[in-house]
MIBADREN-405223 format. One record per atom (N, C-alpha, C): y negated, x, z negated. Coordinates in steps of 0.05 Angstrom, whole numbers, plus 5000, padded with zeros to 4 digits. Example, Ala and Ser with C-alpha at 12.3 -4.5 7.8 and 13.67 -1.06 7.14 Angstrom:
511452644844 509052464844 506652644844 504552574858 502152734857 499952584843 
***
This chain:
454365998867 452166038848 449966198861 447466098863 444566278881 444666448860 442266658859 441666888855 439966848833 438666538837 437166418814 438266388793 441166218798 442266118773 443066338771 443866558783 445366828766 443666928746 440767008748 438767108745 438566978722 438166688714 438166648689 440166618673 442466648680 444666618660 445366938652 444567188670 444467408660 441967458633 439667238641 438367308624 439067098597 440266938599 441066848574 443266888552 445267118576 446467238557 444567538549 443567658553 442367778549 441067658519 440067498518 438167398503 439367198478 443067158484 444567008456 445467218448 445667508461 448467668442 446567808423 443167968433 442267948405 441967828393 441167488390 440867298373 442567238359 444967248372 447967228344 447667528340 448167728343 448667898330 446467918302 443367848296 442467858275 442967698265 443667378274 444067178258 446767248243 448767438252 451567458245 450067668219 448367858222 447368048205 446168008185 444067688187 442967608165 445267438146 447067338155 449067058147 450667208121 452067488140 453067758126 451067818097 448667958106 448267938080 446967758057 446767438069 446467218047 448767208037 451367218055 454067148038 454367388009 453767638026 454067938002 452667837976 449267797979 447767657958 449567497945 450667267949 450967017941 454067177925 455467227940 458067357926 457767527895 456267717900 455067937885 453867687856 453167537860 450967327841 453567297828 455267107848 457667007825 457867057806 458767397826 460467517805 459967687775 456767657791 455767807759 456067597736 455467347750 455167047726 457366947716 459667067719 462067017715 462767317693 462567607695 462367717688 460167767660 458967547664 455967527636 457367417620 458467177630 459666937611 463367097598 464567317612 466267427605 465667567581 463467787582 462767867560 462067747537 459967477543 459067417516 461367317511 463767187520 465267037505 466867237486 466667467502 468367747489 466267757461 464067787459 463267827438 463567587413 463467337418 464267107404 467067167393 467867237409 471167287394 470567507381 470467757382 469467957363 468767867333 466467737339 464367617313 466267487290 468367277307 470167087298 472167297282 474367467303 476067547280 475367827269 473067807262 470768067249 473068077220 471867727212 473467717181 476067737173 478267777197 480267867198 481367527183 481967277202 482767137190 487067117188 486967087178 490666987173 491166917203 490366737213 491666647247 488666637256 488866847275 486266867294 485766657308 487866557330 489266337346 487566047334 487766127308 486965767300 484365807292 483966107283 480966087279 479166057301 480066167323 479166147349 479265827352 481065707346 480665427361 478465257344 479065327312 475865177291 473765257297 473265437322 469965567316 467665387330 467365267329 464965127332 462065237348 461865557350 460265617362 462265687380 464365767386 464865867407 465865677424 466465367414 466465207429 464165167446 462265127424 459465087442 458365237461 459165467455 458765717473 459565627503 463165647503 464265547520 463665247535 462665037530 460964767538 458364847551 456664997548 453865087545 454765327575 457165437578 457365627596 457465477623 459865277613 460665047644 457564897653 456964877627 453064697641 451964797654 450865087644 449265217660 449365457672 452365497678 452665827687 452965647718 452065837734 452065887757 454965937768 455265597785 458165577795 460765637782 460065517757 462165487731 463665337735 466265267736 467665077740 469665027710 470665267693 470865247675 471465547659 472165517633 472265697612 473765697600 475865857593 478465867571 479066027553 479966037541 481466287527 485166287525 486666357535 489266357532 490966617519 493366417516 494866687501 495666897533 497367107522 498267197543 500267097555 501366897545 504066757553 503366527580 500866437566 499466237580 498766027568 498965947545 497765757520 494865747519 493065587530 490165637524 490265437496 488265657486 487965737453 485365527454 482865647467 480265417470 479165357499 478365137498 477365107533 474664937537 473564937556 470764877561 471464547568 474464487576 474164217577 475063987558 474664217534 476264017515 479163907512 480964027532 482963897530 485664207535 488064147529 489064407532 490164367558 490864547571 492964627591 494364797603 495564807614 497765047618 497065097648 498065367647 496165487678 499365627688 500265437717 502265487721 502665667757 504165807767 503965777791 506565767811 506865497810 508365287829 509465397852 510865507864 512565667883 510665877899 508166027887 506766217903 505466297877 504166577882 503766697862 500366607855 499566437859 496966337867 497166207836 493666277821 493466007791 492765777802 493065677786 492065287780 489365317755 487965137765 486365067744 487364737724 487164767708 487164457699 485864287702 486664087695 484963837708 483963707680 482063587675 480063547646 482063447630 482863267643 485163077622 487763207614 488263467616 490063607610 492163547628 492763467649 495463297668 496563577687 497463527704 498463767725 495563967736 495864127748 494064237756 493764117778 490964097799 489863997817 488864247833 487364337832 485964517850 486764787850 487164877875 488965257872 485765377860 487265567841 485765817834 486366037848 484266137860 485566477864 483566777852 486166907842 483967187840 481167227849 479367217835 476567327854 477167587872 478467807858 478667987887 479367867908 480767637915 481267537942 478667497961 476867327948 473767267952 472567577965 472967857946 471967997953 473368127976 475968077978 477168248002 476168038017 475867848022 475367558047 472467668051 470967678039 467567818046 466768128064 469068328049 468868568056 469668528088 471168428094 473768388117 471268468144 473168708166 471668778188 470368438211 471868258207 471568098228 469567898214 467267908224 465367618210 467767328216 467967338232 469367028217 471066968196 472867208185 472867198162 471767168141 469167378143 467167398118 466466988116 465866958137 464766618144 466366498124 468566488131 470466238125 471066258098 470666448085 471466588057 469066338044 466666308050 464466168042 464565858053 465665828072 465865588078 466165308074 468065388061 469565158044 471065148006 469765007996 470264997973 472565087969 471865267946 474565477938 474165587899 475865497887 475565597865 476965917859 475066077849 475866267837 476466367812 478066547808 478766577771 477866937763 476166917743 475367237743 475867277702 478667447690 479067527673 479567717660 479167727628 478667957613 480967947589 482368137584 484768147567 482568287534 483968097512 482868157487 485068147480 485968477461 486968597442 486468627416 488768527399 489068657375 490668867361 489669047346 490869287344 493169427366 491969397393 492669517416 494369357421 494869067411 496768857429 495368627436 495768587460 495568397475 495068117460 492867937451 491967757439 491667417457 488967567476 488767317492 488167417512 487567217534 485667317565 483267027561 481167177566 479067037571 477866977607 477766737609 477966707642 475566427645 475166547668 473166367676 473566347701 473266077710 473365967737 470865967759 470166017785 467365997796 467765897822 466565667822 466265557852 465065687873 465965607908 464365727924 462865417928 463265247914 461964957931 458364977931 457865127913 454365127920 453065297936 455165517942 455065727957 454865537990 457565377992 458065448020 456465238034 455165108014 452264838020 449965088028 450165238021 447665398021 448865588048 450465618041 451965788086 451465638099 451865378093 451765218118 448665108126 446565078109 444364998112 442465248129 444465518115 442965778126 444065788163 446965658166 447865718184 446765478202 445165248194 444165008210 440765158218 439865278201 437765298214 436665558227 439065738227 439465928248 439065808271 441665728273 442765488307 440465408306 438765228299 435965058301 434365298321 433265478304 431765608310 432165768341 434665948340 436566038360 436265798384 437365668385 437365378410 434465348414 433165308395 430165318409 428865558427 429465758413 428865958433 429666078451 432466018454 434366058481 433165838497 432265568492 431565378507 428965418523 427465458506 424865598527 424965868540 427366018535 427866238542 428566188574 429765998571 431665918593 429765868621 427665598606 425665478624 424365738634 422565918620 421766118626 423266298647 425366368643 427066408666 427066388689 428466128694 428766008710 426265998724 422865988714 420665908732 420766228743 419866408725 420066678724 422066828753 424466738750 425966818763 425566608798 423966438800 423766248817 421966478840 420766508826 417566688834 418066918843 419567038825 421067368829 423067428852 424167248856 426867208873 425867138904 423867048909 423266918934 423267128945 421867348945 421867588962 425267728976 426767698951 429567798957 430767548981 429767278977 431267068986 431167159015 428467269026 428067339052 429367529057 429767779049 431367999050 433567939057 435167719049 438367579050 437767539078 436367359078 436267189108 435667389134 433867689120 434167719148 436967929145 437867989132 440568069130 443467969149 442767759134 445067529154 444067529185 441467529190 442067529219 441767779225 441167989212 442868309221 445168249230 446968189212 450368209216 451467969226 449167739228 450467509259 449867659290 447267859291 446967909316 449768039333 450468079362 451368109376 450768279392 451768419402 450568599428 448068729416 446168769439 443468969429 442468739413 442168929391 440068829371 437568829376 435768649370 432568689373 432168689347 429368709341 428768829319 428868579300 429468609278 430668389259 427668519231 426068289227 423568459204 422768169186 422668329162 421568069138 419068189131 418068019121 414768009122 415167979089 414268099069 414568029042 411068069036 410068019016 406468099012 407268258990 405368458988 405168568959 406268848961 405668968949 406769358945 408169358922 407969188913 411369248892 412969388894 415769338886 418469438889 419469238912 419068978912 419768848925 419468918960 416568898955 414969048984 416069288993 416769518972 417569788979 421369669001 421769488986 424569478999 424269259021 423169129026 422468929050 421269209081 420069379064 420269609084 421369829095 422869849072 425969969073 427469889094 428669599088 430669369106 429069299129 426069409143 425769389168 427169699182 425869899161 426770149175 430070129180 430770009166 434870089168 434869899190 433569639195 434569539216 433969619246 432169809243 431369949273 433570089272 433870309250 436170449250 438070439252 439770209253 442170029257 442269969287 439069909301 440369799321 440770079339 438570269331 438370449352 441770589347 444670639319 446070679319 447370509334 446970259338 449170049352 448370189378 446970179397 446770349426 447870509428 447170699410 449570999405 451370999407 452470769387 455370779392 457070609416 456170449426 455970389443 456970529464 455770699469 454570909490 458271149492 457671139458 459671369454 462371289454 463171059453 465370939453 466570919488 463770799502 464870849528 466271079538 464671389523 465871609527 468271589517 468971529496 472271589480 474371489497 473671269510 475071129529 475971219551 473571349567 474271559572 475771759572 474771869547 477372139550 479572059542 480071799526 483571799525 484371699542 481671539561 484171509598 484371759601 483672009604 483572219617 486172389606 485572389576 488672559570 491872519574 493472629573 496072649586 498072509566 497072469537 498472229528 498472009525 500971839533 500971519521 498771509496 496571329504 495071289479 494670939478 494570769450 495270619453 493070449429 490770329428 490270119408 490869889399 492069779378 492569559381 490969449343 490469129348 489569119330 491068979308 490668789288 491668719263 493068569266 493968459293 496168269301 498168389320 496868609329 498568759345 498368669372 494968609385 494468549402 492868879420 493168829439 493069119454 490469089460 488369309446 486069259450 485069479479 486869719480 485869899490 488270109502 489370129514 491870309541 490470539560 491070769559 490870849584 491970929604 491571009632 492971059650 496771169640 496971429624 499971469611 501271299600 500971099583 500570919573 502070679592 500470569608 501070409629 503670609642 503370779650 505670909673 508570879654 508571029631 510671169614 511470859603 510370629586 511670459574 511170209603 511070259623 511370039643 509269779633 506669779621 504269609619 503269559642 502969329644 500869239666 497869369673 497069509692 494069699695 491969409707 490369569706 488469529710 486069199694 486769349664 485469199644 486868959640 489468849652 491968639651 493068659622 492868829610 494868949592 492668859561 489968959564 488468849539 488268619534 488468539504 488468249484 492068119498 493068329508 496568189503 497068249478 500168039471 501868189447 503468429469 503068699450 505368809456 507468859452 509168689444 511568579439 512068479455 510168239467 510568119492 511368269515 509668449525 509568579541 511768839537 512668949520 514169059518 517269029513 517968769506 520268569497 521268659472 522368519458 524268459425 525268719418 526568829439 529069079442 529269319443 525769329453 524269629466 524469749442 524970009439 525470209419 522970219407 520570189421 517870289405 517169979375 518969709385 518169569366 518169589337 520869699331 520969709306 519769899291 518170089306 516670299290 514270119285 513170029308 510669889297 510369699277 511969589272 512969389261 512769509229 513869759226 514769859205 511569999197 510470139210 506970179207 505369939198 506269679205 504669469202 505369439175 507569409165 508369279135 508469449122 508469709120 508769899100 504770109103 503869969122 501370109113 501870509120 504070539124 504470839127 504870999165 503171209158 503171319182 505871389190 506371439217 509071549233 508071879243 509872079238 509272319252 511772409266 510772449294 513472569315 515372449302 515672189315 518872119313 519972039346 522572249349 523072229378 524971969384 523771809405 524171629421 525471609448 527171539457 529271609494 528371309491 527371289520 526971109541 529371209564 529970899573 531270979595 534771089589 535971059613 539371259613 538771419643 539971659642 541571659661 539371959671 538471929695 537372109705 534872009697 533071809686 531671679688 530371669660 532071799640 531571889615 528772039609 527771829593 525072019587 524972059558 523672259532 524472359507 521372329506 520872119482 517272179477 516872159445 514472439444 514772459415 512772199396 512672059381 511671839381 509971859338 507571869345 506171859326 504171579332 504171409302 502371199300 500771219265 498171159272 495971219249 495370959245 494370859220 494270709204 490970699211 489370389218 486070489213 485570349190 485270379171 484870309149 487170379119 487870199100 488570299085 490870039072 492270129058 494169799047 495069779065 498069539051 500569389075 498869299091 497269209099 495669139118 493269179135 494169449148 491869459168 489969389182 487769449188 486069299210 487069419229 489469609242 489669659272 490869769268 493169989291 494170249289 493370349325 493170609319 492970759341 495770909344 497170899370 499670899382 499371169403 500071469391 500671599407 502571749417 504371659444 505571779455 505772049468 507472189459 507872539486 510572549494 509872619516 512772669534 513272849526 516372949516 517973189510 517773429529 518573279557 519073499576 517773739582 514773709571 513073979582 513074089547 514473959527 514774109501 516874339509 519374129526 522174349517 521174539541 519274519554 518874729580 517774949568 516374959548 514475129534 516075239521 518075099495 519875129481 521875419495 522775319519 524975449533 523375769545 520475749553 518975939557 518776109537 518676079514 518876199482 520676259475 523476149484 526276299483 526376499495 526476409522 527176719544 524776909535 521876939526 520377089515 521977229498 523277179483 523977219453 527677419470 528577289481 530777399490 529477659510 527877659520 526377869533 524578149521 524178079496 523778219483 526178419463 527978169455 529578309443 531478509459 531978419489 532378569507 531578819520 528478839504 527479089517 527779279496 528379179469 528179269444 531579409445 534179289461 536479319462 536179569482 534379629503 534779789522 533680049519 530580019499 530880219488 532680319475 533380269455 535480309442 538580469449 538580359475 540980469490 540580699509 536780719512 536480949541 536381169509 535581089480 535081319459 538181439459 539581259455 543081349457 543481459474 543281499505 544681509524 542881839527 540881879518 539082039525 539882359506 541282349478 541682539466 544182669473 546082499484 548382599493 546982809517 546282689531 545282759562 544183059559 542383019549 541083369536 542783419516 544483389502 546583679504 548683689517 548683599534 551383649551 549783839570 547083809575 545383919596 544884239587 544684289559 544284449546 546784609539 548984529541 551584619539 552184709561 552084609590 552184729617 551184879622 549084919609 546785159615 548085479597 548985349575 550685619563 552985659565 554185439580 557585529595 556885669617 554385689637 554685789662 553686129657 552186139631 551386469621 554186529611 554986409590 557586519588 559486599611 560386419630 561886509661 561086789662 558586729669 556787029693 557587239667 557887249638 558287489635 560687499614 563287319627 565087359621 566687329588 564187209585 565087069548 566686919550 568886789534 569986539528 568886249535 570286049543 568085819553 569285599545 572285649530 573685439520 571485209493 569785449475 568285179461 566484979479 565085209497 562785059505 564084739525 566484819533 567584529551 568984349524 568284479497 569484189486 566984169472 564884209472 562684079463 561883919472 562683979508 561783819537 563383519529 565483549525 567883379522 567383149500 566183279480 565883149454 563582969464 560483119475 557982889479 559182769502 561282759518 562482529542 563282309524 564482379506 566282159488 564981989473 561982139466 560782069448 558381809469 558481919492 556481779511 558381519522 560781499516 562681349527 561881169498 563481249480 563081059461 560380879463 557980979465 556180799467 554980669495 556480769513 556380569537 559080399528 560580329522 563580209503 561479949489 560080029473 558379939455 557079699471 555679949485 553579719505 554979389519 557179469522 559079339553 560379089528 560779249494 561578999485 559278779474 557378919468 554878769462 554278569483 554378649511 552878569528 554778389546 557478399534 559178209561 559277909557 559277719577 558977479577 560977269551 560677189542 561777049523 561976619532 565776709524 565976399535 566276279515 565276099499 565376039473 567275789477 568975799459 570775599453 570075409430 568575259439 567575069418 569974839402 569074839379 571574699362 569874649330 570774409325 570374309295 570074499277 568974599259 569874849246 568174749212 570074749191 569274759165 568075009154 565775009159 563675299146 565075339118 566675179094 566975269078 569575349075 572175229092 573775359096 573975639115 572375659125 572375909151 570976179130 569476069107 568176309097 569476459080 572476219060 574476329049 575976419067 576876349084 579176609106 577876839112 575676809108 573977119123 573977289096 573177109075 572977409052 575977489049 578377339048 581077349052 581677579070 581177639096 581077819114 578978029105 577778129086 577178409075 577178479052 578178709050 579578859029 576178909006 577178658986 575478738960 575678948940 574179138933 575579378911 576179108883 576779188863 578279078843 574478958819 572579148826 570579198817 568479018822 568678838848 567278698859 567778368848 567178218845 567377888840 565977718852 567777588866 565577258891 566477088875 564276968888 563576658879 562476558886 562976238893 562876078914 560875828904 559575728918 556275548912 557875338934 558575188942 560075088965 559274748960 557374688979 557574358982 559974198989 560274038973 562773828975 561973679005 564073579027 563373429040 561473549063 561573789067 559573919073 560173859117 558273749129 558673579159 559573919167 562073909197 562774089199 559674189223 561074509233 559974579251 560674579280 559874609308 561174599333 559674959332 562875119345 562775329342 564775429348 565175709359 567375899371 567875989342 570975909330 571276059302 571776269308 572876399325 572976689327 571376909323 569076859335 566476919348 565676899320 564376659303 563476669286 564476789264 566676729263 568876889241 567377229244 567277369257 567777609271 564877679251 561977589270 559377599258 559877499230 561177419217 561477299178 562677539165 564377639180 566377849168 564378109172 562678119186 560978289187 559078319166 557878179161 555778139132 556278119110 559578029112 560177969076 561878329073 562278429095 563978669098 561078839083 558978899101 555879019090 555578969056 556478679038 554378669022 556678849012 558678789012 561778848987 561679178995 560379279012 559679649013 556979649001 555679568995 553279578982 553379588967 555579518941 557079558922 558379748912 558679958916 559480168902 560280198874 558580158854 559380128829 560079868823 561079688838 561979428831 559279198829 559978968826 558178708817 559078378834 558178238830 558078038843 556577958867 558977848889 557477728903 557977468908 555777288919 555677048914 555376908943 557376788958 557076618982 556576268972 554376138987 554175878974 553375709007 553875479005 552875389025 550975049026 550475009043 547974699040 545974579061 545574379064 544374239086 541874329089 538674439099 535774439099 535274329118 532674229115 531374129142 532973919151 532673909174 534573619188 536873789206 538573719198 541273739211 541474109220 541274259190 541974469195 543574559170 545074699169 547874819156 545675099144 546075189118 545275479110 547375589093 547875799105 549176039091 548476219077 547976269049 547476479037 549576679020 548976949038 551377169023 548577389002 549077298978 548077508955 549177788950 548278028947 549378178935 547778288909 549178418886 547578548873 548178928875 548079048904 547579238903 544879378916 545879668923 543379828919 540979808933 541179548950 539279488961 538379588996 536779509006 535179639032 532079699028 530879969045 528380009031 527579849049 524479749038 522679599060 522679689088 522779969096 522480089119 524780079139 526680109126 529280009142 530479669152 529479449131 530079279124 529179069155 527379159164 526079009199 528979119216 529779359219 532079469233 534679499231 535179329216 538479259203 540079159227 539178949245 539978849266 539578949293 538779119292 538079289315 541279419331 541979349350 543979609368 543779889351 545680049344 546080269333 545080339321 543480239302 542080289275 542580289254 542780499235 545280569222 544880739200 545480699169 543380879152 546380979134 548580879150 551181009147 553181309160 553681449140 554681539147 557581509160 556981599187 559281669204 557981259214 556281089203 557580849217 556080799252 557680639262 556080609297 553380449298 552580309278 550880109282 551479869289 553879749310 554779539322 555279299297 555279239268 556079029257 555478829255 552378899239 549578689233 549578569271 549578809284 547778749317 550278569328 552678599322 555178319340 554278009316 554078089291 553777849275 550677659284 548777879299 546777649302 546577589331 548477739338 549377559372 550677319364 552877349354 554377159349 552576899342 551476979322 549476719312 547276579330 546376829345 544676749358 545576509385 548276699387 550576479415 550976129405 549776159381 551275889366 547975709371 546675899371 544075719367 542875639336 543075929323 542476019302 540976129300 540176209264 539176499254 539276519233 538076789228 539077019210 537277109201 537077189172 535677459170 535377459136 534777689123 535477839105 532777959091 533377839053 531578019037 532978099027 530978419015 532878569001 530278758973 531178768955 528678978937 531879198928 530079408935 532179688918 533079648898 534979688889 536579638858 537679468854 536579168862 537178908853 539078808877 539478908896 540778718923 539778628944 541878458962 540678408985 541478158988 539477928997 540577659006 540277639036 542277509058 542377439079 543177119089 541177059097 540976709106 541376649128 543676539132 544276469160 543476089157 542376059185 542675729186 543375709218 544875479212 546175419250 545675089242 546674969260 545774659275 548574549269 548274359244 550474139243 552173929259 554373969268 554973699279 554273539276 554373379255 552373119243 553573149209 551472969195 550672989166 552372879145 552972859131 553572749112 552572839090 553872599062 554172719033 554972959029 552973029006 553473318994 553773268961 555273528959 555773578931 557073828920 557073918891 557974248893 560774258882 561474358899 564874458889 564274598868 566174628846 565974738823 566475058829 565075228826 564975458823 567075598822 568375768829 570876008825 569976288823 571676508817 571276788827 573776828835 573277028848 575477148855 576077518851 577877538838 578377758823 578678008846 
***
């Protein structure tokens, strides 16, 4: 469809929906008029007939019923109503039973309704009824109705209505006076109103149209060029030259014919640019150290560089662009099914690790692919590869950092120990040798000597156990059975209550149970002294992250202050009396030997939580063992 024919069919709806909407507005209120008329002319002829009857049994005859039927004016009345009332169809008077008493057609009949609650009118010759009557309120609910085609149809088609009035004597029920009213003169008159709407309407949508259409012939030419030079904007190729429409006139039209020259200079001078800048990008991702990889919506290799070619074995030297790489890579290659899975699911990949290769020959690359566009179906993905090995080199540089520090943090710690003994033993020698020279007693001063030897022993003891090589006996080990034998192995006061959070199914650990045992019995020993006035503590356990095991031991006692709470794990740090410090400091060796960690919140009053996580054998289903305490 051109721009032309759009142009006028926007303007011809434009130009029918107000035209029905007033014609729908005028139709509306001829039908209201015409309704409203009825019903007053039906309501005139109600009354006077009410008053005829009045007049009649004024004189109070013996049978009203028959006087009503001898009256002669009220016959005439009733004849004289059907002639000239407005859409009269007829006139009665009935009992309440349904006996009409007098009628406009001269003849009697009975007004029945035949399996619906709908009247009948009679038919002249008194025989069955013929034509449905219905309540006039129907008429008026069919008029009022929100949807014009209702109000329409209500008028449409010949339809008799019945509109009546109940006459009483001495407050009983006598007769009903009823009158019948056609819509048939009405809906001649809808329809003549509704023919020369359409007449009029069609005429002026018709020249509306022509007008249009020339209108829009004239108007449009200017845009027609705009198209055209459009299209050969976006046919050109390579450097653009300058692409310009010539329109006449300072219009709007003109304003934008000068517009669409300036964007097309501007377009081309961006096409050079980019151009220009793309060669750079190419560049630097030959230059950087990862596999980098374009491919487009078929999974054709638009773009490789040097890592790229070396690491996935691609053909160099521009061999490798507009292949499949599938082709070039074969069915089997580990990298297929990722791509594969980027292509149909529309979703990015982040670091997912990939082994090329067995043997010595083993290469580990971390493998992210981006989506260029949006939806199951991409226009491309960009494919970037990193080799692991200068990760775990860094990685392993950040360990020994980390082991180097905590080591210098261990040595202070041990020259602070080693250093208080030292000066008083130094200080003790100095007042055993005054005592000698003047003959005092010297037996304390050599057991004071004796005591900081013992005392300097114990924490070189300390040092030698902290610090001696550990052969770990690795073995299967159920974290949730190993945590019940450990609370089993320390003495709970009667005051205290555990309880166990324990994943069902929970994948075991590889681990020296001894060793670990040793560091467990250490922490759950800490919370159950933290406890003094009794409470609960709570061991639970559960999978985080990928393939790691967490341990949490709760307590609700007195807590650690913020200031102490960094030095809990420290070599001989110790906010116990009489204790060495060595507990927390073997439990986060231990953990640490496993290729773990640790560590601990605590607020005063409320308790202390400690989170251990170590490295699962492998995963499974989880689920919670039902809860216990233990008394």
């Amino acid at each position: 469809m051109g721009l032309r024919v759009k142009f006028a069919v926007v303007f011809l709806i434009l130009l029918i929906v107000p035209v029905t909407i007033v014609s729908g507005i005028e139709i509306d209120r001829r039908v209201a008029v015409m309704v409203q008329d009825l019903e007053d002319s039906g309501a005139l002829i109600i009354n006077q007939a009410f008053e005829q009857i009045r007049a009649i049994l004024a004189s109070a005859p013996a049978d009203p019923a028959d006087a009503l039927t001898r009256s002669a004016a009220l016959r005439g009345f009733l004849l004289s109503s059907q002639a000239f009332g407005k859409g009269v169809v007829f006139v009665r008077i009935d009992t309440p039973s349904g006996t009409t008493i007098v009628s406009s057609n001269q003849a009697t009949a009975q007004v029945a309704a035949v399996g619906s609650p709908a009247l009948q009118a009679a038919a002249p010759d008194g025989s069955e009824p013929a034509t449905p009557v219905e309540p006039f309120s129907v008429l008026e609910d069919r008029v009022s109705a929100w949807w014009p085609p209702s109000r329409l149809s209500a008028m449409w088609r010949q339809q008799t209505y019945q509109i009546s009035r109940d006459v009483q004597i001495n407050n009983q029920p006598f007769a009903v006076i009823k009158v019948g009213l056609s819509t048939a003169l009405l809906a001649d008159e809808v329809r003549r109103s509704i023919d020369n709407i359409l007449a009029v309407s069609m005429g002026v949508i018709l020249l509306s149209l022509i007008g249009a259409m020339m209108f829009g012939g004239r108007m449009l030419r200017p845009l027609l060029e705009i198209t055209r030079g459009v299209e050969r904007l976006t046919t050109s190729r390579g450097e653009i030259e300058g692409v310009e429409v010539e329109v006449a006139g300072r219009d709007e039209l003109g304003s934008l014919a000068e517009k669409f020259n300036v964007l097309s200079e501007r377009i081309r001078r961006n096409r050079n640019q980019w151009e220009n800048e793309r060669g750079q990008f190419f560049n630097i991702f030959r230059s950087i150290t990862d596999a980098v990889i374009l491919l487009d919506s078929g999974g054709l290799i638009l773009f490789c560089n040097g890592e790229a070619q070396a690491r996935l074995g691609l053909p160099s030297g521009g061999l490798a662009d507009g292949k499949q790489i599938r082709a070039l890579l074969g069915h089997n290659h580990p990298l297929i099914p990722i791509i594969d899975s980027a292509y149909s699911t529309g979703n990015e990949v982040h670091d997912i690790a990939v082994e090329l290769g067995d043997g010595p020959a083993l290469t580990r690359l971390l493998v992210s692919i981006f989506s260029l566009g949006q939806g199951p179906e991409p226009a491309g993905v960009l494919l970037i590869a990193r080799d692991l090995a200068p990760v775990q080199e860094l990685e392993h540089v950040f360990d020994y950092s980390g082991r180097l520090a905590r080591l210098g943090g261990l040595i202070s710690g041990v020259a602070h120990q080693i250093r208080n003994p030292l000066n008083a033993m130094s200080l003790e020698l100095e007042l055993l040798s005054l005592d000698a020279q003047s003959g005092k007693p010297v037996e304390e001063r050599i057991r004071s000597v004796r005591d900081e030897i013992a005392r300097l022993d114990q924490v070189v003891d300390a040092l030698m156990r902290f610090m001696r090589p550990e052969q770990l006996q690795l073995t299967s080990v159920d974290m949730n059975d190993l945590l019940r034998e450990t609370v089993l192995q320390i003495t709970i006061p009667s005051n205290v209550h555990v309880q166990y959070h324990l994943e069902r199914s929970l994948a075991p650990v590889k681990a020296d149970r001894a060793l670990l045992s040793e560091g467990l019995r250490n922490i759950i020993a800490n919370a159950v002294e933290a406890m003094p006035d009794g409470g609960t503590m709570t061991i639970s356990t559960g999978t985080v992250g990928e393939g790691m095991l967490e341990i949490v031991v709760r307590d609700e006692g007195i807590g650690i202050p913020e200031e102490h709470l960094e030095r809990i794990f420290q070599l001989y740090y110790t906010t116990k009396e009489g204790g060495t410090g060595l507990g927390l400091s073997l439990a986060l060796r231990a953990i640490d030997l496993h290729g773990g960690t640790v560590n601990a919140q605590s607020q005063v009053g409320q308790g202390t939580t400690v989170r251990i996580r170590l490295p699962l054998e492998r995963q499974m289903g989880v689920g919670l063992v039902p809860e216990r305490t233990l008394e």
